[in-house]
Structure formats: C-alpha cells, structure tokens
VOVEXLUM-590444 format. One record per residue (C-alpha): residue number from 1; residue in one letter; x, y negated, z. Coordinates in steps of 0.001 Angstrom, whole numbers, padded with zeros to 6 digits. Example, Ala and Ser with C-alpha at 12.3 -4.5 7.8 and 13.67 -1.06 7.14 Angstrom:
ATOM	k	r	X	Y	Z
ATOM	1	a	012300	004500	007800
ATOM	2	s	013670	001060	007140
***
This chain:
ATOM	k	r	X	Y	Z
ATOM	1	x	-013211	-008389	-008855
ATOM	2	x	-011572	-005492	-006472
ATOM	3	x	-012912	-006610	-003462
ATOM	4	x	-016163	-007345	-004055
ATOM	5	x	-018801	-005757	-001967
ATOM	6	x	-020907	-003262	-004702
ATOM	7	x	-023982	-001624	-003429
ATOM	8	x	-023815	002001	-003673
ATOM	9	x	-027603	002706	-004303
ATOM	10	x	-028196	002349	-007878
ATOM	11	x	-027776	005816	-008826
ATOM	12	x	-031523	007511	-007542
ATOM	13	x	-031337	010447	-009164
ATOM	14	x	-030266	013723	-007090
ATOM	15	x	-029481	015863	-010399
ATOM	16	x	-027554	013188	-011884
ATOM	17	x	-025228	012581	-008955
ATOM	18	x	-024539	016205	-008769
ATOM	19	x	-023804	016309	-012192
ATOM	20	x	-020806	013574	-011503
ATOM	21	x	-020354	015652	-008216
ATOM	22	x	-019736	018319	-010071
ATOM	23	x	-017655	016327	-012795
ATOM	24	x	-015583	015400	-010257
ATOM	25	x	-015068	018657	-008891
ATOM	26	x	-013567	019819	-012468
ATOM	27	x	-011195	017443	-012664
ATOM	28	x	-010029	017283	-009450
ATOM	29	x	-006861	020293	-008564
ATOM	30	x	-009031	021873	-005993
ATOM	31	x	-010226	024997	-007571
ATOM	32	x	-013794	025543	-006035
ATOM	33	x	-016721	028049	-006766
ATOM	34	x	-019297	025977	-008095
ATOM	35	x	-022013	028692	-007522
ATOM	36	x	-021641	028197	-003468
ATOM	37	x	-021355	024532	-004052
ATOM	38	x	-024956	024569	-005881
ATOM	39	x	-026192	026670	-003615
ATOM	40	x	-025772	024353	-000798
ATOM	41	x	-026729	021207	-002956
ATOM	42	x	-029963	023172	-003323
ATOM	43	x	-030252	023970	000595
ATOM	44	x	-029920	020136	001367
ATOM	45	x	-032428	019227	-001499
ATOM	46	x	-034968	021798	000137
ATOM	47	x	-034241	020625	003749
ATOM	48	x	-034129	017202	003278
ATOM	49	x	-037208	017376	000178
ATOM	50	x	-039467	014843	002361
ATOM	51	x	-036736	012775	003430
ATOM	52	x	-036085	009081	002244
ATOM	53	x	-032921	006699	002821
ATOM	54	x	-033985	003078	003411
ATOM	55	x	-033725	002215	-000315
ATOM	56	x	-036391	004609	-001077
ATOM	57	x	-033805	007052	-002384
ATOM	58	x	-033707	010583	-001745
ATOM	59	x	-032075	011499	001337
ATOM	60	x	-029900	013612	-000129
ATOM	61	x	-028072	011586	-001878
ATOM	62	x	-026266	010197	000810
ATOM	63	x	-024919	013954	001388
ATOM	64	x	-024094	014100	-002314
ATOM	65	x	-022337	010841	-002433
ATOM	66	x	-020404	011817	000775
ATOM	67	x	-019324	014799	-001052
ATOM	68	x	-018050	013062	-003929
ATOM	69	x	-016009	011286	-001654
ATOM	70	x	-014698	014253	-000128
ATOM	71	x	-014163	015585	-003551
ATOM	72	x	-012246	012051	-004022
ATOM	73	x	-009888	012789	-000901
ATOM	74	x	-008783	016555	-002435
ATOM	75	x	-010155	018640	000325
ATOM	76	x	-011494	022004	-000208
ATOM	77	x	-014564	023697	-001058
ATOM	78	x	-015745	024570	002586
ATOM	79	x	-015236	020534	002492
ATOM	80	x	-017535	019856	-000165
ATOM	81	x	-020188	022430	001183
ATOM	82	x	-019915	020675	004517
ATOM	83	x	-020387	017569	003082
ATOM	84	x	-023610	018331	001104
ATOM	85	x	-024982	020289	004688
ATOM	86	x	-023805	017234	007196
ATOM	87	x	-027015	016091	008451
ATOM	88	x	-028801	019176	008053
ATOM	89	x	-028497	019818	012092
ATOM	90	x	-029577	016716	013395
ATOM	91	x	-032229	015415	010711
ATOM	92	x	-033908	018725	010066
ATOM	93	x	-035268	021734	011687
ATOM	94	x	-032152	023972	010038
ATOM	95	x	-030091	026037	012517
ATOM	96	x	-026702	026711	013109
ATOM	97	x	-026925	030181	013072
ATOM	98	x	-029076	029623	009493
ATOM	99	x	-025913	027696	008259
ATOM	100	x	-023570	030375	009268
ATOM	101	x	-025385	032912	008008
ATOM	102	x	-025470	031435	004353
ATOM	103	x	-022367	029550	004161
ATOM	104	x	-019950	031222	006816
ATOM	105	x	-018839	030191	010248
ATOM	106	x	-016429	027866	008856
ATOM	107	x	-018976	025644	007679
ATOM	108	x	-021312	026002	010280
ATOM	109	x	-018758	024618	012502
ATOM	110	x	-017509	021883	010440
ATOM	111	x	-021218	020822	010065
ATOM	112	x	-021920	021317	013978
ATOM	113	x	-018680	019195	014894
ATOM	114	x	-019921	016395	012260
ATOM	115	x	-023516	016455	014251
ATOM	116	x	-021736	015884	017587
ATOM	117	x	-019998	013253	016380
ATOM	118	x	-022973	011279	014582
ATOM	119	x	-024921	012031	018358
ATOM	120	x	-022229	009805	019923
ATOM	121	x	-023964	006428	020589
ATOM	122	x	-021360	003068	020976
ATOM	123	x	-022890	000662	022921
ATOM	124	x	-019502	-000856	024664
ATOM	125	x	-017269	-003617	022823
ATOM	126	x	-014793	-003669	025056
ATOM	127	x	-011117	-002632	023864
ATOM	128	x	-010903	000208	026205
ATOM	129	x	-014343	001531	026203
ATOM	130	x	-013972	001456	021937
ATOM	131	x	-010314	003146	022472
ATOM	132	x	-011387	005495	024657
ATOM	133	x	-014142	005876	021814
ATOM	134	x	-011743	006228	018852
ATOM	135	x	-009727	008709	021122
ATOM	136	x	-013309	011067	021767
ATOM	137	x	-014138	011266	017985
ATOM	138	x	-011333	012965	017335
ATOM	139	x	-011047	015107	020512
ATOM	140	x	-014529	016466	019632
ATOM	141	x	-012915	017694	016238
ATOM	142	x	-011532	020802	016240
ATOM	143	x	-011624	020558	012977
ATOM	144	x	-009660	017927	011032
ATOM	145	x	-011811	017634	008619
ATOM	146	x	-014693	017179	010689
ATOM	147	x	-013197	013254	011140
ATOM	148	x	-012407	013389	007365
ATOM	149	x	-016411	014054	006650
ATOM	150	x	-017450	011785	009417
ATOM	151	x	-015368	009401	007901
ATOM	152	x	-016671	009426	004648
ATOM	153	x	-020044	009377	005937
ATOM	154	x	-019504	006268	007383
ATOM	155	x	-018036	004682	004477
ATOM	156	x	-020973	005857	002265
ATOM	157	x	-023312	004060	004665
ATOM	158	x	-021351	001258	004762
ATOM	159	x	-021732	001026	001061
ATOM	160	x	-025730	000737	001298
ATOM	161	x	-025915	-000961	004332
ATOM	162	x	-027573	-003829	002056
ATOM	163	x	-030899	-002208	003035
ATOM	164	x	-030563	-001992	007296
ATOM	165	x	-031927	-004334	009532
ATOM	166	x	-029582	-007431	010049
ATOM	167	x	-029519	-005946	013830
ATOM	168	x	-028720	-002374	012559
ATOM	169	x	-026050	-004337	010214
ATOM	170	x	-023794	-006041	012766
ATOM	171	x	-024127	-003065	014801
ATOM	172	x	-022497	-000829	012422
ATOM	173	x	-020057	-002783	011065
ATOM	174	x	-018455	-003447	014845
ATOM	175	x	-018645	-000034	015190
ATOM	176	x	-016751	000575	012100
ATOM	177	x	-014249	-002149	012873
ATOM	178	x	-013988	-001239	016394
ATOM	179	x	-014114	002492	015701
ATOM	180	x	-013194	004293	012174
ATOM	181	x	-011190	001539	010884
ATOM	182	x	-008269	002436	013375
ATOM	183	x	-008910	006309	012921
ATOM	184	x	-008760	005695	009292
ATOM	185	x	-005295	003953	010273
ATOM	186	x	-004075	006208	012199
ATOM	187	x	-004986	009162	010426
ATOM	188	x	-003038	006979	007029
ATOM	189	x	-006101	006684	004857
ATOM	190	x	-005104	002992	004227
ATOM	191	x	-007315	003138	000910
ATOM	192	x	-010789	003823	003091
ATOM	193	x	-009013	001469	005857
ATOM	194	x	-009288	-001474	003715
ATOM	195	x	-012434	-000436	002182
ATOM	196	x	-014206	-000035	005856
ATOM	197	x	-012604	-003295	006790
ATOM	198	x	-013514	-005604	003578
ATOM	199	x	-017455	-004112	004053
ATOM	200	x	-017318	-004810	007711
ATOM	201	x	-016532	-007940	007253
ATOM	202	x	-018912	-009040	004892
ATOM	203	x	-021667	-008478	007446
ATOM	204	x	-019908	-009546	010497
ATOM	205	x	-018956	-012985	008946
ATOM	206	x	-020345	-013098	005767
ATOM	207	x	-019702	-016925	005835
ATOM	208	x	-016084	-016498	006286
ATOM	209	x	-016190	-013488	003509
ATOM	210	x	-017223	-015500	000885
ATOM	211	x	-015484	-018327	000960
ATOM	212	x	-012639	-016231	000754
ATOM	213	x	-014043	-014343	-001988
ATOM	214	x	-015164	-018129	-003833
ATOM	215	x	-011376	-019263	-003204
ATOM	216	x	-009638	-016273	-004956
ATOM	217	x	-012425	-016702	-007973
ATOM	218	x	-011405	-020026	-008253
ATOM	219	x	-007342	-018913	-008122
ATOM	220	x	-008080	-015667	-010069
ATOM	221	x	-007126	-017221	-013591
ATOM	222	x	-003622	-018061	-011976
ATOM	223	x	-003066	-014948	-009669
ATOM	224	x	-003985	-013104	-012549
ATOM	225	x	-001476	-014777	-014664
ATOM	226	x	001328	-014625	-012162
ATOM	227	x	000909	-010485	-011267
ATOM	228	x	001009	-010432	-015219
ATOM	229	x	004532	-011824	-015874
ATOM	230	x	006261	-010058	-011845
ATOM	231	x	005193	-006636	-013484
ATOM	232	x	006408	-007486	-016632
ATOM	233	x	009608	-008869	-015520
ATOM	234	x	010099	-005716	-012631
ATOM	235	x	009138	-002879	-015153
ATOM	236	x	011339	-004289	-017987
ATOM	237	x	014298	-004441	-015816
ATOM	238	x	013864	-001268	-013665
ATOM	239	x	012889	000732	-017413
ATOM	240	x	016571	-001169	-019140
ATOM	241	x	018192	001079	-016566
ATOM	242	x	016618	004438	-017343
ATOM	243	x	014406	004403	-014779
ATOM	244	x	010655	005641	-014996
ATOM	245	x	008392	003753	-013372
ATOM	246	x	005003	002680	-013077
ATOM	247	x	004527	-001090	-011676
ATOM	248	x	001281	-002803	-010702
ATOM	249	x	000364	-005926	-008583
ATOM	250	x	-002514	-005874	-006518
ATOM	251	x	-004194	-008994	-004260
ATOM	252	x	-004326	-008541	-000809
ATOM	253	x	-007864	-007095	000747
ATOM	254	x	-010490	-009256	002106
ATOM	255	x	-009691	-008677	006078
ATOM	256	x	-005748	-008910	005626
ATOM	257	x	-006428	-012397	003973
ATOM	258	x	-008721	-013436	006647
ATOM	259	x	-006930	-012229	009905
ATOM	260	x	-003722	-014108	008348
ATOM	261	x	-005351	-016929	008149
ATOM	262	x	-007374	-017105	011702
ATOM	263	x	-004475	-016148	013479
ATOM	264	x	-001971	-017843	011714
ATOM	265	x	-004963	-021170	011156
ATOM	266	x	-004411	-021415	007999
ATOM	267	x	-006230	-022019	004562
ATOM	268	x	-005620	-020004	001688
ATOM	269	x	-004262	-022401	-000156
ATOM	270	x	-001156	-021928	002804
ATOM	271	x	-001285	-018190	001931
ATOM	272	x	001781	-017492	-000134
ATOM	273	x	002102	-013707	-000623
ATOM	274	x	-001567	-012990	-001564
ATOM	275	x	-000039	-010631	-004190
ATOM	276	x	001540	-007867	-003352
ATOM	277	x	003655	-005280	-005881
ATOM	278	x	004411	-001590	-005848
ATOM	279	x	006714	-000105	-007559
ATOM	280	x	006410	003735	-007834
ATOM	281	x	008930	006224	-009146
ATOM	282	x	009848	009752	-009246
ATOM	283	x	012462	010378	-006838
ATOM	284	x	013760	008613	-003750
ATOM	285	x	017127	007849	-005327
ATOM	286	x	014717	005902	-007862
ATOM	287	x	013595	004284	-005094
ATOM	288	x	016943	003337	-003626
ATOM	289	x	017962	001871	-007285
ATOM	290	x	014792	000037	-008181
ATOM	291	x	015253	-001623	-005144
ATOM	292	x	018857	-003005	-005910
ATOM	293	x	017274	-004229	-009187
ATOM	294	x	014310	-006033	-007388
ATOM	295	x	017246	-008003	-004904
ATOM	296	x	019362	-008497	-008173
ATOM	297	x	016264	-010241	-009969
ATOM	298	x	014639	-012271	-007157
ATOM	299	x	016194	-013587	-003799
ATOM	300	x	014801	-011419	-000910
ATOM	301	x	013702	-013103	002421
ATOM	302	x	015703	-012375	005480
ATOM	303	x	014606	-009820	008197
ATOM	304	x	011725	-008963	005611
ATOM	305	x	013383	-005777	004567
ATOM	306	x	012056	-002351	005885
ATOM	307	x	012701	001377	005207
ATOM	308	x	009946	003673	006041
ATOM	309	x	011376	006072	003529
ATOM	310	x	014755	006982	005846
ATOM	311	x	012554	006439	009092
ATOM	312	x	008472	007091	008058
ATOM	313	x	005892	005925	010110
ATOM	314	x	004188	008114	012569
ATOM	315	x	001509	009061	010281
ATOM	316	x	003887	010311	007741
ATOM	317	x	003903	006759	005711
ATOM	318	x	007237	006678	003609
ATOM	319	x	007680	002895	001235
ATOM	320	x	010387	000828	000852
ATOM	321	x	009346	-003230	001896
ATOM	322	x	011001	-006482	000352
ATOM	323	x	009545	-009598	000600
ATOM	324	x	010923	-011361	-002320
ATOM	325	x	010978	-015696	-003776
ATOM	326	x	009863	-015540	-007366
ATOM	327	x	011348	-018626	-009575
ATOM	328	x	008315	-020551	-008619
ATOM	329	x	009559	-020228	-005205
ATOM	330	x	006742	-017995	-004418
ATOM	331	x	006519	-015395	-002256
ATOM	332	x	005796	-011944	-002626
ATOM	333	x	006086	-008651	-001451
ATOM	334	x	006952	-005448	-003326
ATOM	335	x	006598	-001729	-002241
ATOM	336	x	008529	000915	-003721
ATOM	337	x	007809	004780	-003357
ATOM	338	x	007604	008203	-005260
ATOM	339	x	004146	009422	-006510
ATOM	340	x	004294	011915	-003267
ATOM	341	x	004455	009125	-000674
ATOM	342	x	002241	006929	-002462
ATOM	343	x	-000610	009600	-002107
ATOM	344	x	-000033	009897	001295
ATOM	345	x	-000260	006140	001635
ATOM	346	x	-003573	005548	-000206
ATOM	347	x	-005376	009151	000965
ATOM	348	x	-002965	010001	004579
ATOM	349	x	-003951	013485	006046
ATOM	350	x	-006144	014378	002974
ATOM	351	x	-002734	014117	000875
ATOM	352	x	-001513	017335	002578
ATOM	353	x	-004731	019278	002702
ATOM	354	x	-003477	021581	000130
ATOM	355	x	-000793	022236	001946
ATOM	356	x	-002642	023202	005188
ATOM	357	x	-004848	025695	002898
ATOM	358	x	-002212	027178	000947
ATOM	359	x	-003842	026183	-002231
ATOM	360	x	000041	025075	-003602
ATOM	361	x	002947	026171	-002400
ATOM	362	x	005391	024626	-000558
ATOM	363	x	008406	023205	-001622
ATOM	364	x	011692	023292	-000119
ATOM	365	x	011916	020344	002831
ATOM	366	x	007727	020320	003288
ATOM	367	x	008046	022159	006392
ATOM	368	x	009813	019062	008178
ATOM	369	x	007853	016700	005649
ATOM	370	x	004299	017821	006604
ATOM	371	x	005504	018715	010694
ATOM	372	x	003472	015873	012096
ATOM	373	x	000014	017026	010334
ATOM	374	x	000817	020320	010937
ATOM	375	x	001035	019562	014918
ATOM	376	x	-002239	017514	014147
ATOM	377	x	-004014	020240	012545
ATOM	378	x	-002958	023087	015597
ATOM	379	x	-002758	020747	018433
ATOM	380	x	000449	022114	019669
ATOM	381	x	001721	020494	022627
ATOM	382	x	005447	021624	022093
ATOM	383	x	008392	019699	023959
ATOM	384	x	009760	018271	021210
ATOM	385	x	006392	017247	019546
ATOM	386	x	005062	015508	022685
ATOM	387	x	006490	011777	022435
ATOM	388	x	005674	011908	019204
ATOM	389	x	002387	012994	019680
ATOM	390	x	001646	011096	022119
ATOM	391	x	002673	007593	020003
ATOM	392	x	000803	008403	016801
ATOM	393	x	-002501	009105	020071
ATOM	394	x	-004168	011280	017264
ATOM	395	x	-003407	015004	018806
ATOM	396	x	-006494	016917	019741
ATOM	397	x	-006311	015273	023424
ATOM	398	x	-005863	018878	025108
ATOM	399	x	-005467	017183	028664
ATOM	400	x	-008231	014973	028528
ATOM	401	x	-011749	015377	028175
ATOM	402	x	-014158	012690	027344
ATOM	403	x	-017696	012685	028449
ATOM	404	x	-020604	010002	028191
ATOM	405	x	-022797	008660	031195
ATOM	406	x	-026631	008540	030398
ATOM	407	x	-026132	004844	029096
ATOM	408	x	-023790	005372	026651
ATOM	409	x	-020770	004835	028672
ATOM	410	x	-017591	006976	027676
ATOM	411	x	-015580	008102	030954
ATOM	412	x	-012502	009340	030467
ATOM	413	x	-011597	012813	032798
ATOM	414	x	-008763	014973	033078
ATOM	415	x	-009469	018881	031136
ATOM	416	x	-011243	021078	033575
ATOM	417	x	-012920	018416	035264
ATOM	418	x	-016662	019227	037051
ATOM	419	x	-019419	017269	037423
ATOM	420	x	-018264	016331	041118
ATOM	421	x	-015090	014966	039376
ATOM	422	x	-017361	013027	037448
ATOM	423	x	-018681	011236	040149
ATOM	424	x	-016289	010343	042235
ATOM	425	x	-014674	008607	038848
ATOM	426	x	-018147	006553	038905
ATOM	427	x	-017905	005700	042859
ATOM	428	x	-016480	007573	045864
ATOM	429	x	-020019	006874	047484
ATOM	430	x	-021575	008779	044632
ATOM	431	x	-019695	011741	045207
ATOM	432	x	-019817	011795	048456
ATOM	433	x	-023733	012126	048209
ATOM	434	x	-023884	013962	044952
ATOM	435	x	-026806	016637	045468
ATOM	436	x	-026929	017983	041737
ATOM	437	x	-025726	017199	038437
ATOM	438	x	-027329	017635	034788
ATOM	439	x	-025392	018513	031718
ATOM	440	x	-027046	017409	028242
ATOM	441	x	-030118	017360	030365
ATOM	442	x	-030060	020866	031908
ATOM	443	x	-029295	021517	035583
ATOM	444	x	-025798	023230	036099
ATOM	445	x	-023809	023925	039039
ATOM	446	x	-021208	022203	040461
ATOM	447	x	-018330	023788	039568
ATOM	448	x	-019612	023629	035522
ATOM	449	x	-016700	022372	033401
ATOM	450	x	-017392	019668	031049
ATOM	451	x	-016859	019362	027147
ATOM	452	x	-015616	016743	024980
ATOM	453	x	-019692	014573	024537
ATOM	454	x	-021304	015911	027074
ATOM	455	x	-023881	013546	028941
ATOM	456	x	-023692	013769	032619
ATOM	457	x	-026091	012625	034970
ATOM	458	x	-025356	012941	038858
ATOM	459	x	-028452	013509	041320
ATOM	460	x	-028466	011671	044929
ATOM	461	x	-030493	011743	047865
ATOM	462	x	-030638	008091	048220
ATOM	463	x	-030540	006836	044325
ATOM	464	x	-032851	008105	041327
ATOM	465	x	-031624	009569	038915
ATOM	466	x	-031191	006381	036250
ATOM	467	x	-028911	003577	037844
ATOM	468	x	-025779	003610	039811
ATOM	469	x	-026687	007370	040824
ATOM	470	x	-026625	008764	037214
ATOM	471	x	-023026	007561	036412
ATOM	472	x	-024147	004164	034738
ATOM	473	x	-021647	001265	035592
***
C-alpha cells in the first residue's frame, strides 16, 4: 500500500547504494561531474570508515541515501557533494577549512550551515517556542539548500527510525511534526510533507496509525475499484475533446485521514472524500476546459471551488480545486494543473532550483513566476516584497536574530542585539546585575553582537552561572 511505513535499512552495502546514487544521477536533468561526486563519496567512506548507524550499517549510508534524495529533489551537484559530506563536521575530526580546500567554499558552507542546524537541540513543545524554532532553522540558512539537505536528512532518519530507542522515537517524531513538517509546508514540498507526517505518526500514535491503516486494507478492494472507473470516466471525457491529459486517483495520506477524523470525531467509515483526483494537462487553458468537463460530468459541491492557478498560494502553489458527487453520491475531490505546477506542488522550492542556477533557461513570464523564490533565495527586503514576505514567514529573518539559552531555550532578539540585550529579555533584574556574558562558551564583551544559534550564558554576582542567571526560564 502507499502509505505504509517501509524501513529504509535493507540496502547495507555502501558500493551498491552509490551505484543507484549514481543511477539516479544519470537519469535525472541535472548534469553533474561524477568524478567530484566520487571523490566526495570516497572522503565520507574514509571519514566515517569506523562509524556504524544503529542498524549496524555503515554510517555512510545515511549520507548516501540523503543524497539520493537530494538527487530525487533536482538540485545540483554542489547539492549532492554536500549531501554525501553533511555530517562530516560534527561526527568526525574533518575541518572546514579541509572541506573547502577539496570541494570549494560553496560546499564547505553548505556543509557548515547543515552542522549548525543538526547542533540545534528542541527541548520546548510549546507552539511558540517550536515556531520560534521553525523560524531559526531557516534564519541560520544562508543557504537555501542548507534546509533542503537538512530536510532530507531528517526524512532519511525518519525512515530508519525502527532501530532508536522508543524515547529517542517520540522525540524525533514531535520534533518533526512540530518542526520540519511546517518548513516542508511552507517551503511547498507537500510530497516530503506528507511523508514526514505519515512516519511521525506512526510512532507518536502508532495505535491510532494502524487502525487507520487496517480500515483502508479492509476498504482497499472497493477504493480501489471506485478510483478505477472516476479515472476512467474523467480521462475518457476530457481525451473525446482533444485534450491531453494524464489522470490518476490517489487516497488521502495517513495524518490528513486522522486529523479529519479527531477533529471532526469521526470514523472512517464517515470519511467521504478519502480519494482524491488530479487531473494534469499541458497548458492552463487545458486546465480551464477540463474543468468545465469535470462540472458537466459530476455535480460540484457549493463553496468547494478554488483557483490557486489565477491567485497561487504564497509558496508559489498553482491547482485548480472541485469537490465533486459521483453517481454513488460520493464525494470527491479533483485537482487540475499543468506538469509545471504539479512539480512545484509535489517538490516546492526544489522545482525551481534550475532556475536559480541557470542550468535552463528561462522562459518568457518566469521572472514574475519564480519572484517569490527568488526573494527567498536573496533575502531582499524590498517594499513591495515585504507583506508578502512577511505572510509566507520563510524570508531569511534579516531583523531578527535567534539565539538559544544554555537549556535549550530559543529567545527571540531583534538583529544587532548584545549579550546585555539578552538579559534584560530573560529578566530586568538579570541585566541589571549582569557582570559578564559567554558566547558558545567563550568569554566576550559586552557589546559582542550575537548570531543566529549562538548559546548565551549571562554571569551575575549574586546567581551562578546555571539557573535563572544563565538565561534559563
């Protein structure tokens, strides 16, 4: 079944997986030199050589499968190199200037930003504490595809976490619920979004998860049945008009089902539009037309209707929505959109990395069509880009800084902020009676402006330095 969880572990063998690496490399659009991408497969085999992942695996190939994934996603080849090196900073004793040196500054940064990131410890579940979270991680990132390799990371460990602790399990699966299932969101990877989410779940409430999963098995002969005869019935009608298309029905992910029915208490059996259909085409008229078919063939539900192709989501999501009343008086939705938008809508900012790098060129109308990546990408706080950058809350945070108390605990400061501004956001008394200040464990002074993950710990007369004193709430 598609949702099923699959562990991810079965393939041991380094050489193999690079081979399939490599495989996927060649068929992928992304021209690459394959000579730098062995090389650094070969750095990470020598620097992780003593290394072992939980499963008894190799560690390195966790870095190979989260290059595959990157491969997956269309990024480039200082992507993929990244990807194979992105725990070679914080699990071994390799350098950044090593990194640099052998595989350009580029990539030592990418790698150095990915490090930062995997440094960051969550130990809050409160909604602002894990927004102000979501809001650091990509702050931190120069980089955009810093998140993108972080984010793959993740979903590679979420894909073996069959062999962590049950602790280490629930841990990381809020953190991915809490954390890089809304970046994945906002960013428009709705593909990895569901994945993260369907994984997540299955440790979180693994009870809940499978009866979900047991239900649908025992409905799968019928579903299956039913998505058989709507494609049929849509492609036959939209193809009698001249009209290339390529239809497919899909059931709903794991978490979608669930939160629909704890919020809504129901059982699935009350769950009407557990299919859902998309429709896509090869030009937006297409997708206009198609439409008028779909009304013409089925009734569509009132105030069910939306166009996200004449006004796109922040993220640059572009569909046409219909929820639609088969003849069994069932309910379903369909999704129409061209082959552009629907690669933005399963992959989001990866779509358009080719854009960013030049690797194709543009087309008339991408220069208002990619705008809000591009804005991403530079962190340009223009006039007219400001409201919108400001809704989508995924610009490079250029007026904020975000900085971590020795606990854990993220505090949110203003760019330019010191160490005494630090403190008097703890407590007025503590900065009041502030008598030094650490930075990542080194003394500074205290006009020293803080970075996006530092750790700051204020020193007072009267407190030591671990409670109250050291910026812990």
């Amino acid at each position: 079944m598609e949702n099923e969880i699959i562990n991810d572990s079965s393939i041991l063998d380094p050489e193999k997986m690079y081979e399939e690496l490599v495989q996927a490399v060649l068929e992928g659009s992304i021209k690459m030199d394959l000579g730098r991408v062995r090389s650094a497969y070969e750095f990470s085999v020598e620097k992780h050589k003593n290394q072992k992942r939980r499963d008894g695996s190799p560690y390195v190939t966790h870095s190979i499968a989260t290059a595959k994934i990157i491969v997956g996603l269309g990024l480039d080849e200082d992507s993929v190199v990244a990807a194979l090196l992105h725990d070679v900073l914080e699990d071994t004793s390799t350098s950044y200037d090593e990194v640099k040196k052998l595989f350009g500054v580029l990539v030592a940064d990418i790698v150095d930003g990915v490090t930062k990131l995997t440094r960051v410890q969550y130990t809050s579940q409160e909604d602002e504490q894990s927004e102000n979270l979501r809001k650091m991680l990509i702050a931190m990132a120069k980089d955009i595809r810093v998140i993108l390799i972080k984010m793959s990371d993740r979903l590679h460990n979420m894909r073996t976490m069959d062999y962590q602790s049950p602790e280490k399990q629930l841990k990381k699966s809020a953190e991915t619920m809490e954390i890089y299932a809304p970046i994945a969101h906002r960013l428009g990877m709705q593909r990895i979004k569901w994945e993260l989410e369907d994984r997540a779940l299955y440790y979180l409430d693994r009870t809940g998860y499978n009866e979900i999963m047991q239900s649908l098995s025992d409905k799968m002969d019928i579903l299956k049945e039913f998505m058989s005869r709507i494609e049929s019935q849509i492609e036959g009608r939209i193809r009698k008009e001249e009209i290339n298309a390529n239809v497919y029905g899909r059931i709903k992910h794991i978490y979608s089902i669930y939160r629909k029915m704890y919020s809504q208490r129901l059982d699935l059996n009350n769950i009407y539009d557990l299919c859902a259909f998309r429709v896509v085409v090869n030009d937006i008229s297409d997708c206009y037309n198609s439409l008028g078919l779909i009304h013409d063939m089925f009734k569509p539900m009132p105030r069910r209707f939306k166009d996200y192709i004449s006004t796109p989501k922040p993220n640059g999501y572009q569909s046409l929505h219909t929820t639609v009343i088969g003849t069994e008086g069932i309910p379903f939705e369909v999704q129409i959109r061209t082959w552009d938008m629907h690669r933005t809508a399963e992959y989001g900012v990866a779509a358009h990395w080719k854009y960013k790098t030049g690797a194709e060129e543009a087309k008339p109308g991408d220069e208002e069509k990619f705008a809000w990546i591009r804005r991403l990408l530079e962190a340009q706080q223009e006039s007219d880009a400001q409201e919108f950058v400001h809704e989508l809350k995924i610009d490079l945070f250029s007026d904020e800084v975000f900085v971590f108390t020795p606990k854990g605990d993220v505090i949110n400061l203003p760019a330019g902020s010191t160490p005494i501004d630090f403190a008097y956001a703890i407590h007025s008394d503590i900065g009041n009676s502030m008598v030094g200040a650490k930075v990542n464990r080194r003394i500074v002074n205290f006009d020293h402006i803080l970075e996006n993950g530092d750790i700051v710990e204020i020193r007072t007369p009267s407190l030591p330095p671990d409670p109250a004193a050291t910026g812990s709430k």
